[in-house]
C-alpha positions in Angstrom: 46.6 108.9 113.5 48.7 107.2 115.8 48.6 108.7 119.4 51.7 110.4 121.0 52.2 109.0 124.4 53.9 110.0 127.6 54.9 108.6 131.0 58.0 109.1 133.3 60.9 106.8 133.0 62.1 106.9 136.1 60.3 105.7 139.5 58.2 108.0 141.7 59.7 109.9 144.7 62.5 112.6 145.0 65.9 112.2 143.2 68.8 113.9 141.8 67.5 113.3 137.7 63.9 112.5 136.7 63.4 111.2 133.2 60.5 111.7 131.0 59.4 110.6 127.8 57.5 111.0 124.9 56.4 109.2 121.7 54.7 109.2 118.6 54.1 111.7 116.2 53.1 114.9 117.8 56.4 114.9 120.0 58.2 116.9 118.3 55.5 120.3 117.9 54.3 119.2 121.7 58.0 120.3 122.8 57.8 123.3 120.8 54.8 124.3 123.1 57.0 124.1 125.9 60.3 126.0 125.0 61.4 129.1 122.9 60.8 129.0 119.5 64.2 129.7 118.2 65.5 126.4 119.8 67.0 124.2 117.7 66.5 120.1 118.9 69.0 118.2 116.5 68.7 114.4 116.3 69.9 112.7 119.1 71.8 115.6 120.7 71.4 117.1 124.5 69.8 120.3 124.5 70.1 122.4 127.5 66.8 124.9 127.5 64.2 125.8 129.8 60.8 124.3 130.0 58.2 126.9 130.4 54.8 126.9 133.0 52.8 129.6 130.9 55.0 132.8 131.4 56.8 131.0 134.7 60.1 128.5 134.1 59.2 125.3 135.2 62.9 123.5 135.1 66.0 124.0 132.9 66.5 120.3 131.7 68.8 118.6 129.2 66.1 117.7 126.2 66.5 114.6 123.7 65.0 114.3 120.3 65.1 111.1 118.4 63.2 111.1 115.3 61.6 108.5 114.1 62.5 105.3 112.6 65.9 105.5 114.4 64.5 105.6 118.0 63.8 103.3 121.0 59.8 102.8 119.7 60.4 103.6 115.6 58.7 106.9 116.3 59.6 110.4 116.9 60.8 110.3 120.9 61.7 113.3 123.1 63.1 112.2 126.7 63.0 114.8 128.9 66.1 114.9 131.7 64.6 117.4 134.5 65.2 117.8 138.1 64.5 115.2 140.6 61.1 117.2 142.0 58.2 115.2 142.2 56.3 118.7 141.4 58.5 119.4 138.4 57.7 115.8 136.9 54.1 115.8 137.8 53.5 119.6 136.7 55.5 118.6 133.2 53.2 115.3 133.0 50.2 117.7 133.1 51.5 120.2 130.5 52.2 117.9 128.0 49.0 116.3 128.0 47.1 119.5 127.8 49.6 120.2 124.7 48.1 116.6 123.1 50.0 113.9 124.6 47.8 110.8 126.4 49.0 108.9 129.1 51.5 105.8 128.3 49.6 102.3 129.4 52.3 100.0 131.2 54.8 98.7 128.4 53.1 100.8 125.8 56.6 102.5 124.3 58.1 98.4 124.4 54.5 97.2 122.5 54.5 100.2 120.1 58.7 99.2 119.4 57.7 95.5 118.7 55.1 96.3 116.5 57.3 99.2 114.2 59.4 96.2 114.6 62.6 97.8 116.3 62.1 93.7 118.0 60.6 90.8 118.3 58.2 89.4 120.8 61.0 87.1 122.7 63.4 90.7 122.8 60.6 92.5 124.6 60.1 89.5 126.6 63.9 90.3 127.5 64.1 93.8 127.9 61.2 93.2 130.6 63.1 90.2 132.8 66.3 92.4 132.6 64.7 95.4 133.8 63.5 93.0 136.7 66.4 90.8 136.8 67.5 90.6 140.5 71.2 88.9 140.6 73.9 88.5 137.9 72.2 85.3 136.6 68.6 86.4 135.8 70.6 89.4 134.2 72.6 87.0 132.0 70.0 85.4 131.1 67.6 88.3 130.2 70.5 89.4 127.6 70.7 86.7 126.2 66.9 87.0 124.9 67.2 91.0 124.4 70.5 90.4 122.5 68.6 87.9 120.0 70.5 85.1 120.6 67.3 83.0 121.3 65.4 84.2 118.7 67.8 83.8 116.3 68.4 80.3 117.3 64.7 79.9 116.8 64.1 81.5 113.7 67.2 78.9 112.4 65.0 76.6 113.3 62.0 77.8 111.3 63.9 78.3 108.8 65.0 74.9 108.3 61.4 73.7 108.7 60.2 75.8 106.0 62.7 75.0 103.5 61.9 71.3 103.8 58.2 72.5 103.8 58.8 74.5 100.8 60.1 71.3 99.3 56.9 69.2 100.5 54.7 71.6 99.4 56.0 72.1 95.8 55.3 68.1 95.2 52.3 68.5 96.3 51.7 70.6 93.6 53.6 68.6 91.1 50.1 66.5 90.1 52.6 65.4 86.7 55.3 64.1 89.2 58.0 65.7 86.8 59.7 66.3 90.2 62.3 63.9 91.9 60.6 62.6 94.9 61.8 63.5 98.4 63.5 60.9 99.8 62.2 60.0 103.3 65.7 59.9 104.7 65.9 62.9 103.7 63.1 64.1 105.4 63.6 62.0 108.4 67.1 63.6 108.9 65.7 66.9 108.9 63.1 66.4 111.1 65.7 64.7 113.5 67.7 67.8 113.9 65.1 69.8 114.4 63.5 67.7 117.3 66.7 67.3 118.6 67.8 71.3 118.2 63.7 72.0 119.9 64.4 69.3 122.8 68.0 70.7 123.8 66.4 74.4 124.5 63.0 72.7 126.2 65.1 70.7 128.6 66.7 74.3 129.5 63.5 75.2 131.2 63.8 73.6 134.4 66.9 76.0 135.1 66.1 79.3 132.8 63.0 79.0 135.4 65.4 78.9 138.7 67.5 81.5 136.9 64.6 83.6 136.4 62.3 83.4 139.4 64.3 81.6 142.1 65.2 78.5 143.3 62.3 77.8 146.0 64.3 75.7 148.3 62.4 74.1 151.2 64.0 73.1 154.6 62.1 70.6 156.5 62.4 68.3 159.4 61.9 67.3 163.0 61.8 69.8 166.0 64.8 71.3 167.1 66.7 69.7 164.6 68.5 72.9 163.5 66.3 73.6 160.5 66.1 77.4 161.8 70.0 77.5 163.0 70.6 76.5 159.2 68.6 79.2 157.5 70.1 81.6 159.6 73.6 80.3 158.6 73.1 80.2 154.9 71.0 83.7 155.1 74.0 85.2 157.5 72.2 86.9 159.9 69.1 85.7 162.7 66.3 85.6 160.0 64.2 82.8 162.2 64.4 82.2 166.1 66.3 79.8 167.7 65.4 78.0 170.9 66.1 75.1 173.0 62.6 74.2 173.3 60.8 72.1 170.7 58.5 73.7 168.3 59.6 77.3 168.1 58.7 77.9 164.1 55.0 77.7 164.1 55.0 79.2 160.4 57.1 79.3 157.4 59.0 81.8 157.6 61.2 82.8 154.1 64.6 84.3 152.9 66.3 84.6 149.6 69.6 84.9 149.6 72.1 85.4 146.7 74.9 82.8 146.3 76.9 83.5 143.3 74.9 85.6 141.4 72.0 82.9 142.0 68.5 83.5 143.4 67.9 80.9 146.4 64.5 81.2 148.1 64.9 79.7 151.4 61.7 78.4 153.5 62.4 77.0 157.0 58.9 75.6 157.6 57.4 74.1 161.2 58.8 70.8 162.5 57.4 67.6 161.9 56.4 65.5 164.9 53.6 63.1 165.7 52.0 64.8 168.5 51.3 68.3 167.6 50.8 70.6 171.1 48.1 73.2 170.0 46.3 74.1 166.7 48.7 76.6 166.0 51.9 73.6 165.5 49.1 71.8 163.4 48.5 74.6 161.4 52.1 75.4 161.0 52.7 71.5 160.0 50.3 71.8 157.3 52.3 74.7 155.9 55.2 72.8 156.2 53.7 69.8 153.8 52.3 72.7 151.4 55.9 74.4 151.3 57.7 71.1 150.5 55.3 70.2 147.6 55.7 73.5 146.4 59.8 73.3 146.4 62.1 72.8 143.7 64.4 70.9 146.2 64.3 69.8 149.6 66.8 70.5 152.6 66.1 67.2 154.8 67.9 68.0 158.4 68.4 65.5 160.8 69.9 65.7 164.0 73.5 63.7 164.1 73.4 63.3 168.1 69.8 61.3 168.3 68.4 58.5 166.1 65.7 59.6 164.0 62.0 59.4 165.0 59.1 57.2 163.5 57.9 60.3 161.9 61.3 61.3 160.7 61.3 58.5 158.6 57.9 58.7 157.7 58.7 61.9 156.6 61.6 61.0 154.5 59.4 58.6 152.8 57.2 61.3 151.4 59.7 63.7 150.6 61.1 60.5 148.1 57.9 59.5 146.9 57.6 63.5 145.5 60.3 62.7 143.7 61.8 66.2 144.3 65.9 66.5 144.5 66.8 66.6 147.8 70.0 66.9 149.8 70.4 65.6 153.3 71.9 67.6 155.7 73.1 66.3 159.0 73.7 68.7 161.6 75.3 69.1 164.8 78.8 67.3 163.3 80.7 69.5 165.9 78.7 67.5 169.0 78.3 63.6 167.1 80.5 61.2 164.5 80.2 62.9 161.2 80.2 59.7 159.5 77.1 58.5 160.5 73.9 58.2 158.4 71.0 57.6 160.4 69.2 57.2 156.4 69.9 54.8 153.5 69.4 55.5 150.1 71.8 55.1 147.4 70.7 58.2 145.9 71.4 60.8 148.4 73.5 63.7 148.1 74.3 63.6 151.8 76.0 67.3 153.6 77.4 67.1 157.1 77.3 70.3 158.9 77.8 71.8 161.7 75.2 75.8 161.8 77.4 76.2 165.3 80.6 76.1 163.5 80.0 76.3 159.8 81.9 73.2 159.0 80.3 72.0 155.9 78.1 75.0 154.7 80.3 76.3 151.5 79.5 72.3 150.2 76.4 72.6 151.1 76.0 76.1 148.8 77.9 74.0 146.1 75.5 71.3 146.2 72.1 73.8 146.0 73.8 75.6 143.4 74.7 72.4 141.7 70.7 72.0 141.3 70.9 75.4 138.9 73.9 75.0 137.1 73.5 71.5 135.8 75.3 71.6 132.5 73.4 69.0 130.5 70.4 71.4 130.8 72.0 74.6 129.7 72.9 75.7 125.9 76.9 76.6 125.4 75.9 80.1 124.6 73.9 80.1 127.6 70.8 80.6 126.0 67.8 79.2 128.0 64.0 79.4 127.7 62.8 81.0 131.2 58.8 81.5 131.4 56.0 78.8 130.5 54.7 80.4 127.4 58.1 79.8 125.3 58.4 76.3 127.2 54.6 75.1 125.9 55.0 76.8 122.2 58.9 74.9 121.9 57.5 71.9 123.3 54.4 71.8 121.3 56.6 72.5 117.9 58.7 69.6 119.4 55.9 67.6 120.0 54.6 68.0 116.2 57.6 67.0 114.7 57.8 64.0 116.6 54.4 63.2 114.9 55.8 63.6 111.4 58.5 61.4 111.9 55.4 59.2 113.4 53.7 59.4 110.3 56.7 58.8 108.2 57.5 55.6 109.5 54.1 54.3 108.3 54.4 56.3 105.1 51.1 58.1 105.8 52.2 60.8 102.9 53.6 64.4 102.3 50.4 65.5 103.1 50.5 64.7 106.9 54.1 65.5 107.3 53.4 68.7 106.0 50.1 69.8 108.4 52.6 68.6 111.2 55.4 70.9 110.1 52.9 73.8 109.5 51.7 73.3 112.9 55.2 73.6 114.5 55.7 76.3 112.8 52.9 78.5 113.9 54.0 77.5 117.5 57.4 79.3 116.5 55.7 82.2 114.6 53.7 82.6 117.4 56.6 82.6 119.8 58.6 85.0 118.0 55.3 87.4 117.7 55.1 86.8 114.1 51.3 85.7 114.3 50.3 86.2 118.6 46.8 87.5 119.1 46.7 90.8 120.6 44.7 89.8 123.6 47.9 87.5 124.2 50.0 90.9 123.5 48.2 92.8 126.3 48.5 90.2 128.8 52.4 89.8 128.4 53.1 94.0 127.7 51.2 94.9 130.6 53.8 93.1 133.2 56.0 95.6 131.9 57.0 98.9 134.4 55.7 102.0 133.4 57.3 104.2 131.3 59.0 101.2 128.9 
């Protein structure tokens, strides 16, 4: 018999409402233990009663009970709405357990929903980034897998394959030929679309992943260039010190900041300069070279009112050959000509700025956000892909449909095309959670909070 768990819903420490919750098939009589026996707990309907200690009243709380299948898990589920004590919801914890109940593992009420199939592997996925989701984007994009919308552009997708499977398949079979014979436009059509449909959501990963976890935006360059002065004008308060003197940052220091609804993670790092003064700059300049090859875009700042250094440009040059986006920022435009560029390079996306006076920071927000909002990279309906897992298992189904159409073009025979289709097809069952080990299962339920 399946176990009836419980956890708390809500995080530790004192508040006005603590939640609590129960599930599986002993929920029901475990409540029973707890209250008077004449109290009647219709389906989903608030019932104000007292939860007895023994003879003693622990808490009068507002009591839910949601039989099974039409619940949060598919089981029977009773959420308990009690006082904000962190006695009262530690003393309940320990009475229902000695009624029968077991302790929840992390995700446990999420895993035991996907597999009564209340949803799907990429929902939980989503129901875990949105309860984490940090700005408006990361939420947007966590409904939009919790709502279905990806999987059901996914499952469009294996459906498709498995019709024209289906049609392989049954010629296969057909050892009289009294079948018509596919046609290998035909088949090469539908594999097209399908590539094309898989390639469209991979290319989404670069920014579902921003979305999702942050844009990690480094800012490098010489001493006293105004590397600091800028983080502290795009964060808008004195995150890093500022000083005349050359060399202040010895380490990284980071911020993340939220420009409309988007998660930036800002790293000023140490300056860059030939002659390092003590092993504490050197130390801090090899930080700054592990920070930039870490970064999903580059902030290069030069000074405006000095020529740049040999090591500036030597700098420059290894920020290109990374070939990471980066925007140039020139600062100091309220002390030098703000149409000069000390750098050339047809490719830039060149800022001028003044962190004294501001001029030039709201385009210089446009132009990071411009990194994360690139519209050939994101579906209409804003669905995205947003963790590695669903990037490798689209690109992999990609990948072996791309082989098909291979063999087709040299006629290799149904038989091929069809192992290839099969093959993309278990990277999409095993997406979606049709076929995922469960050691694969545990790994992704167990980033989940407690209590969901």
């Amino acid at each position: 018999m399946q176990t009836t768990i419980v956890a708390p819903a809500t995080a530790a420490g004192q508040s006005a409402v603590s939640l609590v919750r129960l599930s599986g098939p002993e929920s029901l009589s475990i409540l029973r233990k707890l209250t008077k026996p004449n109290i009647n707990f219709a389906p989903r309907q608030q019932v104000f009663c007292r939860l007895m200690d023994g003879l003693e009243v622990l808490d009068e709380a507002l009591v839910t009970y949601f039989p099974a299948p039409r619940s949060f898990t598919g089981e029977d589920v009773v959420e308990f709405a009690l006082h904000g004590s962190a006695y009262i919801r530690g003393r309940l914890l320990e009475l229902l357990c000695q009624a029968g109940a077991v302790p929840a593992a992390r995700g446990e009420f999420s895993y035991r929903a996907f597999l009564n199939g209340k949803m799907d592997l990429l929902e939980a996925q989503g129901l875990c980034d949105l309860i984490s989701a940090g700005n408006k984007a990361a939420h947007d994009l966590a409904l939009s897998s919790l709502d279905g919308r990806l999987s059901e552009k996914l499952n469009h997708i294996k459906s498709a394959l498995s019709e024209l499977l289906a049609q392989i398949e049954v010629r296969l079979d057909d050892v009289d030929e009294e079948m018509v014979p596919l046609k290998e436009e035909y088949i090469s059509s539908a594999l097209e679309k399908q590539v094309a449909l898989l390639k469209k959501l991979a290319d989404t990963f670069s920014v579902g992943r921003f979305i999702k976890e942050g844009l990690k935006t480094a800012i490098v360059g010489a001493p006293n260039c105004g590397k600091s002065s800028l983080l502290n004008a795009l964060v808008g308060f004195d995150r890093a010190i500022v000083a005349d003197k050359s060399g202040t940052t010895r380490d990284t220091v980071e911020e993340t900041v939220d420009l409309e609804g988007q998660k930036i993670i800002l790293t000023d790092t140490a300056g860059i300069r030939e002659h390092a003064l003590d092993p504490a700059e050197q130390e801090g300049m090899k930080r700054s070279l592990r920070a930039m090859e870490k970064a999903d875009l580059v902030l290069f700042v030069a000074d405006l009112t000095r020529e740049l250094t040999t090591q500036e440009q030597q700098l420059w040059t290894d920020v290109e050959q990374q070939n990471k986006p980066v925007i140039l920022v020139l600062n100091k435009t309220d002390e030098a000509d703000a149409g000069r560029c000390p750098l050339e390079s047809k490719a830039l996306r060149t800022v001028y700025v003044s962190c004294k006076t501001g001029q030039g920071l709201d385009l210089l927000k446009k132009e990071i956000l411009s990194f994360v909002s690139a519209p050939q990279l994101q579906q209409q309906d804003g669905v995205m892909i947003s963790n590695l897992r669903q990037y490798e298992s689209v690109l992999h189904a990609q990948t072996e449909l791309e082989s098909a159409l291979v063999q087709l073009r040299y006629q290799a025979g149904l038989e091929l095309y069809a192992e290839h289709i099969r093959a993309a097809l278990a990277a999409l069952r095993d997406l979606i959670g049709d076929v995922t080990p469960d050691d694969v299962l545990g790994i992704i339920f167990s980033k989940f909070c407690m209590g969901k």
